[in-house]
C-alpha positions in Angstrom: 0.0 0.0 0.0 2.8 2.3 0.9 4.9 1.5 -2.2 1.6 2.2 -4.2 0.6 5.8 -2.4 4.5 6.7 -3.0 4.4 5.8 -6.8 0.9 7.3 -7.2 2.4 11.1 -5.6 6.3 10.7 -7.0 7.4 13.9 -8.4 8.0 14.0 -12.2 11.8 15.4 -13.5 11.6 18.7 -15.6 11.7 16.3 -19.1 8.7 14.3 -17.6 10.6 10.8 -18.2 11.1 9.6 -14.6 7.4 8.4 -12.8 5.8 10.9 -15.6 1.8 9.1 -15.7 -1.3 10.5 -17.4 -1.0 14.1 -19.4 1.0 15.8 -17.1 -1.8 17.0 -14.9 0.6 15.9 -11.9 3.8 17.6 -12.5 5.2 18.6 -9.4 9.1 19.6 -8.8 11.3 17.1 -7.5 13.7 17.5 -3.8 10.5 18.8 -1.6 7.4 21.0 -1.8 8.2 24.2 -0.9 6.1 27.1 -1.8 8.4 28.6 -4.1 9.3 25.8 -6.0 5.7 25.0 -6.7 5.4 29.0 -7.8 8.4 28.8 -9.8 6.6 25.2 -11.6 3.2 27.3 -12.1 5.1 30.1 -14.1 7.0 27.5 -15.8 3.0 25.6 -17.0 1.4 29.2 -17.8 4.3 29.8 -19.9 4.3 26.4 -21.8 0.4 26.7 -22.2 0.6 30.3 -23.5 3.1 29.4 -26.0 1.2 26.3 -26.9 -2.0 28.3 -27.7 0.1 30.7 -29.5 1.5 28.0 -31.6 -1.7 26.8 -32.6 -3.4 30.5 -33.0 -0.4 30.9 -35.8 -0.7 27.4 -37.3 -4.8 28.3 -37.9 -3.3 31.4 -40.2 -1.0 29.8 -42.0 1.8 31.3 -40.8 3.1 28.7 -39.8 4.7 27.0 -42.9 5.0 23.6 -42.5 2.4 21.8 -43.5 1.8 24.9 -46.8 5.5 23.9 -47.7 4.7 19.8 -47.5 2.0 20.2 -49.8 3.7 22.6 -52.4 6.1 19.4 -52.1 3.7 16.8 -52.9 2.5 18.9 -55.6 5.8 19.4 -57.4 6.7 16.0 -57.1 3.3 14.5 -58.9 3.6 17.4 -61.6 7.0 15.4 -62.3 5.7 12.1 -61.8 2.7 12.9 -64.2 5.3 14.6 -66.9 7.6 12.0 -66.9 5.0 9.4 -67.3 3.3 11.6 -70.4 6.7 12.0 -72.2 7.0 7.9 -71.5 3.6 7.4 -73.2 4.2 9.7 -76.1 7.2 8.0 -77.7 6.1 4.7 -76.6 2.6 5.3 -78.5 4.1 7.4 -81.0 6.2 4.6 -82.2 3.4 1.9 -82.9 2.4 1.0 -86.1 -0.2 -1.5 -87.0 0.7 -4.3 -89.6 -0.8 -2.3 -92.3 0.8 0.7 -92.1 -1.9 2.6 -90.2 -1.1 4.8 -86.9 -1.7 3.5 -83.9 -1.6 4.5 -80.2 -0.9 8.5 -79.9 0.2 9.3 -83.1 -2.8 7.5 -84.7 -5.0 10.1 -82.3 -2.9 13.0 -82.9 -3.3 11.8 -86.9 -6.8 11.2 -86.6 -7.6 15.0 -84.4 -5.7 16.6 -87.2 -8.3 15.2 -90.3 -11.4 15.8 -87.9 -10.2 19.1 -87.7 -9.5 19.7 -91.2 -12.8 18.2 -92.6 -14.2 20.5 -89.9 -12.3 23.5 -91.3 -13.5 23.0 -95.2 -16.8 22.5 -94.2 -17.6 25.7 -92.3 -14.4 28.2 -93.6 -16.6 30.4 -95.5 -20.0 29.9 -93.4 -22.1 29.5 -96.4 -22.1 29.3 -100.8 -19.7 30.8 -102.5 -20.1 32.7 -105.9 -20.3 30.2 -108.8 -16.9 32.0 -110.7 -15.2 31.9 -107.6 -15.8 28.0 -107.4 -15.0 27.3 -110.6 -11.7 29.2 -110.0 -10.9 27.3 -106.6 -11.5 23.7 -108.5 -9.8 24.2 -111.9 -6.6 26.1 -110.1 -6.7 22.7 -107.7 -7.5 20.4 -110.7 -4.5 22.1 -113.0 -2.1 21.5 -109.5 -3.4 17.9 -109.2 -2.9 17.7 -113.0 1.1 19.4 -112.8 1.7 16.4 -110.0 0.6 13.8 -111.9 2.2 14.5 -115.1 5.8 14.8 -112.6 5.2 11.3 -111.2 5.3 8.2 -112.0 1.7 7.2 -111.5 0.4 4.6 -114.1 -2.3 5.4 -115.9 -4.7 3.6 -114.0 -4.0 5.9 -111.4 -4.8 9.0 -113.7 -8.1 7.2 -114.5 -9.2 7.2 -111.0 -8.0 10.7 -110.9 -10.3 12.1 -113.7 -12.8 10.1 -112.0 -13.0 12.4 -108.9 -12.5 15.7 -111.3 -15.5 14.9 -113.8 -17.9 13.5 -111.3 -17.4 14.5 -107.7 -15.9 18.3 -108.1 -17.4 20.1 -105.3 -16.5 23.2 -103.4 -16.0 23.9 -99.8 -19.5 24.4 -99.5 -20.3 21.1 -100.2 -22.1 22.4 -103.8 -21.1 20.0 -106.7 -20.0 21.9 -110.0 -22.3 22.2 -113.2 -20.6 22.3 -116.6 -22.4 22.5 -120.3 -22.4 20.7 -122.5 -22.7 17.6 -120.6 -23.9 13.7 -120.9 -23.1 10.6 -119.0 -21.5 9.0 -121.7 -17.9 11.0 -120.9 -18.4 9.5 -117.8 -17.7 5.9 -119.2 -16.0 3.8 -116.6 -17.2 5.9 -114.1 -20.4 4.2 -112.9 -20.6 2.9 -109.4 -21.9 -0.6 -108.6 -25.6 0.0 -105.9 -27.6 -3.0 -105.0 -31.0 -3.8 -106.9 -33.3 -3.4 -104.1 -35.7 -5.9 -105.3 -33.6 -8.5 -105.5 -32.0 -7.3 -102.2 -35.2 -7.1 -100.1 -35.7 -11.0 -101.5 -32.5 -12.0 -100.0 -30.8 -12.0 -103.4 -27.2 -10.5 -104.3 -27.7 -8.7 -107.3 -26.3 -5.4 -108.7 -26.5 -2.8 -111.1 -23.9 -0.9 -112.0 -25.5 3.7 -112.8 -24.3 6.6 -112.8 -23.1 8.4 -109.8 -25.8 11.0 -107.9 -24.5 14.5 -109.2 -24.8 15.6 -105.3 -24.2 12.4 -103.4 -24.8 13.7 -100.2 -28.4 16.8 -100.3 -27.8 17.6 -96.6 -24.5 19.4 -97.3 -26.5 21.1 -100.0 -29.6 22.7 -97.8 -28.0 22.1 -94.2 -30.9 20.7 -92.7 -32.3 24.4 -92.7 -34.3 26.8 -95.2 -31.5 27.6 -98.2 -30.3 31.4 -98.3 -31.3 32.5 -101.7 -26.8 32.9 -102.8 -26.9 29.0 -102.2 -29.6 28.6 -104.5 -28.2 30.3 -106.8 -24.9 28.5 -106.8 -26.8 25.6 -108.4 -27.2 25.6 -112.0 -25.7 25.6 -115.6 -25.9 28.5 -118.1 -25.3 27.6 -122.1 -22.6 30.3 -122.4 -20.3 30.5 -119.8 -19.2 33.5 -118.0 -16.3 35.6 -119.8 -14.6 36.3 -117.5 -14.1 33.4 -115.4 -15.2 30.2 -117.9 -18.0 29.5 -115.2 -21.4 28.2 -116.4 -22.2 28.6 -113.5 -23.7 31.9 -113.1 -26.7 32.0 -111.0 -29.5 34.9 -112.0 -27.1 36.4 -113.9 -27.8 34.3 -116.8 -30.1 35.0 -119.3 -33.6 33.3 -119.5 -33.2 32.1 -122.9 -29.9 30.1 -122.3 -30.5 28.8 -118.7 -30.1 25.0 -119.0 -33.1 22.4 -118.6 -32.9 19.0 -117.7 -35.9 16.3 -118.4 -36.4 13.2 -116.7 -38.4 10.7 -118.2 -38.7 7.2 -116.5 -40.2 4.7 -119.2 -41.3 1.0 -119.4 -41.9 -0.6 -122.5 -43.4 2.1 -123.9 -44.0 2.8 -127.6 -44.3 6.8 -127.1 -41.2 7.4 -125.7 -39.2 8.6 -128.7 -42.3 10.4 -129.7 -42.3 12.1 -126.3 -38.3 12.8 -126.7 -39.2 14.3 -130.4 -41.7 16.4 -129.0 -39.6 17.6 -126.2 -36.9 19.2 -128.6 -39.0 19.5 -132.1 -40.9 22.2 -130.1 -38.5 23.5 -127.8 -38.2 27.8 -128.4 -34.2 27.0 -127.8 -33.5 23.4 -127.7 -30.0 23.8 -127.3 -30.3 24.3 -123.4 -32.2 21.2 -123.0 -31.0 17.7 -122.2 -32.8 14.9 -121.8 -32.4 11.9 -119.5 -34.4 8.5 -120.2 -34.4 5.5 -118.0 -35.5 3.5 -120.7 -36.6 -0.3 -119.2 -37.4 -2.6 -122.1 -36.8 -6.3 -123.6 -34.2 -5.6 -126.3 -34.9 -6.9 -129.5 -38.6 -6.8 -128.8 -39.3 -3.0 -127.5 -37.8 0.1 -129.6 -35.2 1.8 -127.5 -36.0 6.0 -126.9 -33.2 7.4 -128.3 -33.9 5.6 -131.8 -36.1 7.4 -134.4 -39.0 5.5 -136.3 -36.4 6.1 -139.6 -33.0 6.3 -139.3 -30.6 9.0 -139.1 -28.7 8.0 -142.3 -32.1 8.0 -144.4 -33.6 11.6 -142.5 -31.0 13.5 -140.1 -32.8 16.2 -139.6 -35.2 14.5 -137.2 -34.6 16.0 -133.6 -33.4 12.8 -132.1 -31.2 13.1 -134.7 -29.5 16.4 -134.4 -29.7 16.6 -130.7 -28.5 13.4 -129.7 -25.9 14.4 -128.0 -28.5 16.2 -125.8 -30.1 12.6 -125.0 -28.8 10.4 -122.2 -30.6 6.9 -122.6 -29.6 4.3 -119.3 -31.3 1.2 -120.8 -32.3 -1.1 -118.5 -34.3 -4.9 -118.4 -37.5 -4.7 -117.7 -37.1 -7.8 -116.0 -35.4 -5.4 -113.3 -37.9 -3.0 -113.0 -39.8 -2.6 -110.0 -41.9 0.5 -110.4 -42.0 4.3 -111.1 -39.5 5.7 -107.9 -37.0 2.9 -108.6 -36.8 4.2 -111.9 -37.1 7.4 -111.6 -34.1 6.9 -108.9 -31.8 6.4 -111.6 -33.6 9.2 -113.8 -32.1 11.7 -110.6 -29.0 10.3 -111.4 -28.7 11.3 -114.6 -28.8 15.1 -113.4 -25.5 17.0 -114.0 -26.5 20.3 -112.5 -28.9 22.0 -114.4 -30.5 25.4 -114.0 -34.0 23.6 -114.2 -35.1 20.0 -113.9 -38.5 18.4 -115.2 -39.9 15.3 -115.0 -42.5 14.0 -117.2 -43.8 10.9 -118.1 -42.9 9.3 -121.5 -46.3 9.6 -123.4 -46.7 13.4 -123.5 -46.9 16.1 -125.7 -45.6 19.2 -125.4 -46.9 22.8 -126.7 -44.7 25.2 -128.9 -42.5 27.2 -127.1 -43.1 25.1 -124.2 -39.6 26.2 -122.1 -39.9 29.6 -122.8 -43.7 29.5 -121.4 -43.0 27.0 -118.2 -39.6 29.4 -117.0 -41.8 32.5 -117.7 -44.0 30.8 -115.2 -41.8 29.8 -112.8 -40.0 33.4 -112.2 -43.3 35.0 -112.4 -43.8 33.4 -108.5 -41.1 35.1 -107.4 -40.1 32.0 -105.3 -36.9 30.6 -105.6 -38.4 26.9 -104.0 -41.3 27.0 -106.4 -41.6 23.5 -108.0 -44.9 23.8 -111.0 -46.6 20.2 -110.7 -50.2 18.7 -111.9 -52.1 16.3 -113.4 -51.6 17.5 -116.7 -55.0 16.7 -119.1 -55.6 14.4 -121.6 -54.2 15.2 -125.4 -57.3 14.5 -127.3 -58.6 18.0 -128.7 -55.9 20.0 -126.5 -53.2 21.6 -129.2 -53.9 23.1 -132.3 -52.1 21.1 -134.9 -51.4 24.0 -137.1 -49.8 26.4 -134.6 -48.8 23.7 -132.4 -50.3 26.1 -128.9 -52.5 24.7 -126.6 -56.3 25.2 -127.0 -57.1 24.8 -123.3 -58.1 27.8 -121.1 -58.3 25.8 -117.9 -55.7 23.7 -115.6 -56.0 20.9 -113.2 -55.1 22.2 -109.7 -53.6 19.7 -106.8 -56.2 19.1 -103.9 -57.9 16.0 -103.5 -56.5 13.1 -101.6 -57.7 10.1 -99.9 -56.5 7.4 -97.7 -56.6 3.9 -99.2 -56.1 0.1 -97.8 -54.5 -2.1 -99.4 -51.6 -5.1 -99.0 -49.2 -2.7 -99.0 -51.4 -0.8 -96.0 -53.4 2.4 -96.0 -51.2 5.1 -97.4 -52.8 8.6 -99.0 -53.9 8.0 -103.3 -54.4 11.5 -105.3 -57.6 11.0 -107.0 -58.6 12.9 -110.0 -58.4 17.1 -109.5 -60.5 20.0 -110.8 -59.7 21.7 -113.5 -61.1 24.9 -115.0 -60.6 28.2 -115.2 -57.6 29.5 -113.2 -59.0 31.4 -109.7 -55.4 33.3 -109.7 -54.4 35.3 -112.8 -50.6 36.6 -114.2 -49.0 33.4 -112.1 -49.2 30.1 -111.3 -51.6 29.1 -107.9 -50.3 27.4 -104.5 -51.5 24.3 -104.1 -50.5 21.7 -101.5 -49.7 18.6 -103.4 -46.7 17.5 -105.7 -47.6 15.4 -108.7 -45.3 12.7 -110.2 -46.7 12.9 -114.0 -45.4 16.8 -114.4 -43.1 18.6 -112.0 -40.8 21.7 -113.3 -38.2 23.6 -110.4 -35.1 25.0 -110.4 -32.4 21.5 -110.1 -31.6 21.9 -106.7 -35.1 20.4 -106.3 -33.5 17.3 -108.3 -30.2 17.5 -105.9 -31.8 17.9 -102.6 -35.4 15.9 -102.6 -33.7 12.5 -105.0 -36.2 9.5 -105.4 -35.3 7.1 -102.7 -34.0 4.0 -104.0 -35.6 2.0 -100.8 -38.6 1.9 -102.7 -39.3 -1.1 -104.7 -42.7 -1.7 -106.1 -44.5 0.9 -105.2 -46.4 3.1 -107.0 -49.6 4.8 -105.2 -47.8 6.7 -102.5 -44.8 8.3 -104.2 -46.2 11.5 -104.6 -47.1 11.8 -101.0 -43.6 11.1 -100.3 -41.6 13.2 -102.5 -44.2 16.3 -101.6 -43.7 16.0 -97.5 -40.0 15.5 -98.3 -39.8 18.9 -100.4 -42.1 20.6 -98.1 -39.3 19.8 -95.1 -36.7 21.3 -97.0 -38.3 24.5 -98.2 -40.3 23.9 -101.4 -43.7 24.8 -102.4 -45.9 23.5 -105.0 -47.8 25.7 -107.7 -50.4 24.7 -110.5 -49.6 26.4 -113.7 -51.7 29.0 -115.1 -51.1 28.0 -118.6 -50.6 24.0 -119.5 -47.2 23.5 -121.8 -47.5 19.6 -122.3 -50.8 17.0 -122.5 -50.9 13.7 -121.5 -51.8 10.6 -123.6 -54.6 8.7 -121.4 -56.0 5.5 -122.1 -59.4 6.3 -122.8 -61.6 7.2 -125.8 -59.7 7.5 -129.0 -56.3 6.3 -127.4 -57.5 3.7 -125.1 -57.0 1.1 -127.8 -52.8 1.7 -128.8 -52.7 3.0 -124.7 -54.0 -0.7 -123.3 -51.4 -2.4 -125.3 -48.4 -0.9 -123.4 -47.2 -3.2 -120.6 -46.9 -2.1 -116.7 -44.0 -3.0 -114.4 -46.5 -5.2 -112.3 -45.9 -8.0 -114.8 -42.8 -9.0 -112.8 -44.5 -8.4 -109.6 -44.5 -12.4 -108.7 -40.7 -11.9 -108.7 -41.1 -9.3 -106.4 -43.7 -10.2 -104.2 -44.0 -9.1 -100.7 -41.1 -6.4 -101.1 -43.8 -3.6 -101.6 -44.9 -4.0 -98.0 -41.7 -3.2 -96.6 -41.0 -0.6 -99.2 -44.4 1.0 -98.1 -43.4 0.9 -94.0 -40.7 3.1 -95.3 -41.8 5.4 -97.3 -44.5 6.2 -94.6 -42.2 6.0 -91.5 -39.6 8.4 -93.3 -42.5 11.0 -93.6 -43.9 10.2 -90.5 -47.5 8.7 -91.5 -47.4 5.6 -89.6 -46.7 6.3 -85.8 -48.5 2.9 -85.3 -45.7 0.9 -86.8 -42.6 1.0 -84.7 -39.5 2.3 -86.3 -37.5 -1.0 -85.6 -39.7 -2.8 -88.3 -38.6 -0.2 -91.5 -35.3 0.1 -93.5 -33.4 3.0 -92.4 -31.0 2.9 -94.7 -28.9 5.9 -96.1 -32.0 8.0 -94.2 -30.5 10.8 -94.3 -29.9 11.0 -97.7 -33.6 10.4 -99.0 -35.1 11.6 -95.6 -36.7 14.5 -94.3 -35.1 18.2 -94.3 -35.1 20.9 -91.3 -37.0 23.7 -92.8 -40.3 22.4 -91.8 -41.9 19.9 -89.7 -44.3 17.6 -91.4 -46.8 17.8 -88.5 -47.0 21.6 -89.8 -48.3 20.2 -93.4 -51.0 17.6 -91.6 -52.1 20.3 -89.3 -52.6 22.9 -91.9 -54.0 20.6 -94.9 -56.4 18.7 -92.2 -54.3 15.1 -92.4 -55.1 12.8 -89.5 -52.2 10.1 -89.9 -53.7 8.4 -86.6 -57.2 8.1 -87.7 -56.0 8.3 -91.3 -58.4 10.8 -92.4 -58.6 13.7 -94.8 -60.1 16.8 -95.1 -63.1 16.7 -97.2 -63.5 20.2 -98.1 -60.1 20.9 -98.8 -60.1 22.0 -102.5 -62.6 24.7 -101.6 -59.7 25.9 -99.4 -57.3 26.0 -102.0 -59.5 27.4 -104.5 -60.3 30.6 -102.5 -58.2 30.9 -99.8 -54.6 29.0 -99.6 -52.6 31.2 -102.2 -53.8 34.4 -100.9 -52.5 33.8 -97.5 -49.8 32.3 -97.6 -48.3 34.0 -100.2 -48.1 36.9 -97.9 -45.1 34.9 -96.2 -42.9 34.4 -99.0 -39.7 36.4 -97.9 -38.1 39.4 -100.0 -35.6 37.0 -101.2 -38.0 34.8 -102.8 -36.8 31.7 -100.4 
């Protein structure tokens, strides 16, 4: 016990190593426990304590530097650890290289960085379209450099080939706008085709291809940017007959005159008889048929169908015949009818033989055409004042229509674009144009607004031809193009017009032609071939235009969407709410024609913009 009490009250020494217990609550001087001694300890604690607290105070300001000069350490020493390990990386990486000579590791990603950026940098440099002569002047000067570098090489001439295959066919600018030259025809292009799938065949399971001409703009969205075109980009698409003289351009927007502003017809026949009539016509009656060049998809059985481009008599016995003395204004892609698969298929290809024309028009291949028909259908067209104007109708039957003595049309009415109605079918229920009032037009000095687009007759400027193509997803369809072709144009910009004045009748089969008419063959004689690939084509062509939010998006072909899909301009919901669609309950409007009769081109002509766009 005595032991115990002396341990528990033994003094501590001054360093607090002999007996020291606990925090040093019991310090108390060693040798006795006189009052001064204990005074002298007290002082000694007070002092310690004050300079503790001081120490802290300090070390809560930061003035104390220790732990500010440890992390400042830690910092330096990581910067150096993470440098070192970069710089170990970067030649490591730098030095890969795959088996095939590609870039790998960092200086595949440095390789790869630099092209983005590039691609990025030619694609927005000048924000926009660029004059037509200063194109032309960017491409030749880069054609004549690519030229100089190839003639100092030792490239074969397979090489050069391939060379002259991106000059003639893809030329484009910065701006992403192809380059038109005149004269021009698909067959300079020989060897220069490209190899697509036939989309019958391919929807069947079945490897088979054709080998067409290349799209004149392969890719429409870097044409109108998913957005309403300015009215200089318009412009920058389309051919003049005499070039500029000053910088060789055909291309020379407004500033070319009317008369030699460059046409371009597509015509999309099968088996038909009344296609080199309709080709005749075209240029026989023509006010300057030297701007005009025609492009025929001509599907026959050789040997058994006459081909377009050949005259009932030969050139040798009468050259004078227009096929004749403008054939090297006629591009013929002949094509087995056992291939074809219906109008948009065809027409497809038709859009591919485009080579940048001021205007495009598509007609079908048993129509004839008044006198002075180009010079009446462009006075027309610039008399709307709309730069995205595209003239389309049902055009009326030939019997009793043109005067055969001045070769001008006798009619004083026009068919106008408003009636539509859902129909069922195999293929499902998609929208059918059914046949339109004509008479009398309700608008007078121009052609009249109208909310439709019509496949037998369509005239635009060719940017319509560049940016709205026939989607070749579409095999054997034929009701239902129209719808598509329309919403697609409306998305982009474009608006549809009736003429005031019919330039071209159609050959119907009824009354006096019904008999020579009924004889021609239809596509749908190979449908057995075929069968079933219409369904799928139709799921398509309504999901791309967004007419069949029943059917989910995973059951249609997306394929190359973008391309032969829907623009930014406009919504399509805008065109069903306006023209009283219902694509849920897939109803029309009833009283719709009444509408556009009275109403539709007086309002909403108010909102074309001062540009015309």
């Amino acid at each position: 016990m005595e032991a115990r009490s002396r341990r528990r009250n033994a003094p501590s020494s001054a360093n607090g190593t002999n007996g020291h217990i606990g925090n040093g609550i019991y310090d108390v001087a060693s040798g006795g426990g006189d009052s001064d001694n204990r005074s002298t300890a007290r002082m000694e604690r007070k002092a310690k304590r004050k300079h503790r607290v001081a120490n802290a105070r300090t070390r809560r300001r930061g003035g104390g530097g220790g732990r500010n000069n440890n992390t400042a350490a830690m910092c330096l020493i990581s910067t150096v650890i993470f440098l070192l390990y970069f710089l170990v990386c970067l030649v490591f990486f730098s030095n890969l290289d795959s088996g095939d000579g590609e870039a790998r590791g960092m200086r595949g990603l440095v390789k790869k960085t630099k092209e983005k950026l590039k691609k990025f940098r030619d694609k927005h440099r000048r924000g926009g379209a660029i004059l037509a002569e200063e194109q032309e002047a960017i491409i030749d000067n880069s054609i004549n450099k690519s030229n100089n570098e190839n003639n100092n090489s030792n490239a074969n001439n397979v090489s050069n080939n391939n060379s002259n295959v991106n000059n003639n066919v893809s030329k484009t600018t910065a701006s992403g706008i192809p380059i038109g030259k005149w004269p021009v025809s698909i067959r300079d292009e020989e060897g220069m085709f490209e190899d697509i799938p036939h989309i019958g065949y391919a929807y069947m399971g079945k490897d088979v291809t054709m080998t067409v001409p290349r799209l004149w703009a392969n890719d429409p969205v870097a044409i109108h940017q998913n957005k309403l075109m300015s009215r200089e980009r318009a412009l920058s698409i389309g051919t003049c007959v005499t070039p500029d003289p000053k910088t060789n351009s055909n291309m020379r927007g407004d500033k070319c005159p009317l008369s030699e502003r460059t046409i371009f017809v597509a015509i999309a026949s099968y088996r038909d008889w009344q296609c080199r009539d309709t080709v005749t016509s075209i240029l026989s009656t023509a006010a300057h048929p030297e701007r005009v060049r025609v492009g025929v998809v001509d599907q026959i059985v050789d040997g058994v169908d006459g081909s377009c481009d050949v005259p009932h008599v030969p050139c040798s016995d009468d050259p004078d015949q227009p096929i004749c003395l403008y054939k090297n204004q006629i591009d013929v892609f002949q094509m087995d009818a056992e291939l074809a698969v219906g109008p948009v298929f065809a027409r497809h290809i038709g859009h591919r033989l485009y080579r940048g024309e001021y205007y495009a028009m598509q007609s079908d291949a048993h129509v004839t055409f008044t006198r002075g028909w180009d010079d009446d259908i462009i006075s027309q067209m610039e008399s709307t004042g709309d730069e995205l104007a595209v003239l389309t109708t049902y055009l009326t039957d030939i019997v009793n229509s043109i005067d055969p003595m001045t070769g001008l049309s006798k009619r004083h009415t026009r068919p106008i674009m408003c009636n539509t109605e859902y129909e069922g079918g195999a293929q499902g229920k998609h929208l059918r144009h059914l046949s339109q009032p004509e008479g009398i037009p309700d608008i007078m000095g121009m052609p009249q607004l109208q909310p439709y687009f019509a496949a037998g007759f369509a005239f635009s400027r060719g940017h319509f031809v560049a940016t709205v193509p026939y989607d070749m997803y579409q095999p054997m369809i034929f009701q239902g193009e129209e719808m598509s072709i329309g919403l697609r144009g409306f998305t982009v910009g474009y608006d549809y017009f009736a003429p005031e004045r019919s330039v071209c009748f159609h050959s119907y089969a009824i009354g006096e032609n019904s008999k020579a008419r009924n004889k021609v063959p239809h596509f749908w004689e190979h449908a057995q071939a075929f069968k079933g690939t219409g369904i799928k084509a139709m799921k398509r062509l309504l999901g791309i235009v967004d007419m069949n939010p029943e059917v989910p998006r995973s059951e249609w072909d997306h394929s190359e969407e973008a391309k032969y899909g829907l623009g930014g301009a406009r919504e399509t919901s805008k065109f069903y709410d306006v023209i009283g669609i219902d694509v849920v309950k897939k109803t029309t409007q009833r009283h719709l024609c009444q509408f556009v009769h009275n109403k539709m081109h007086k309002q909403f002509m108010k909102s074309l913009r001062p540009d015309g766009m």
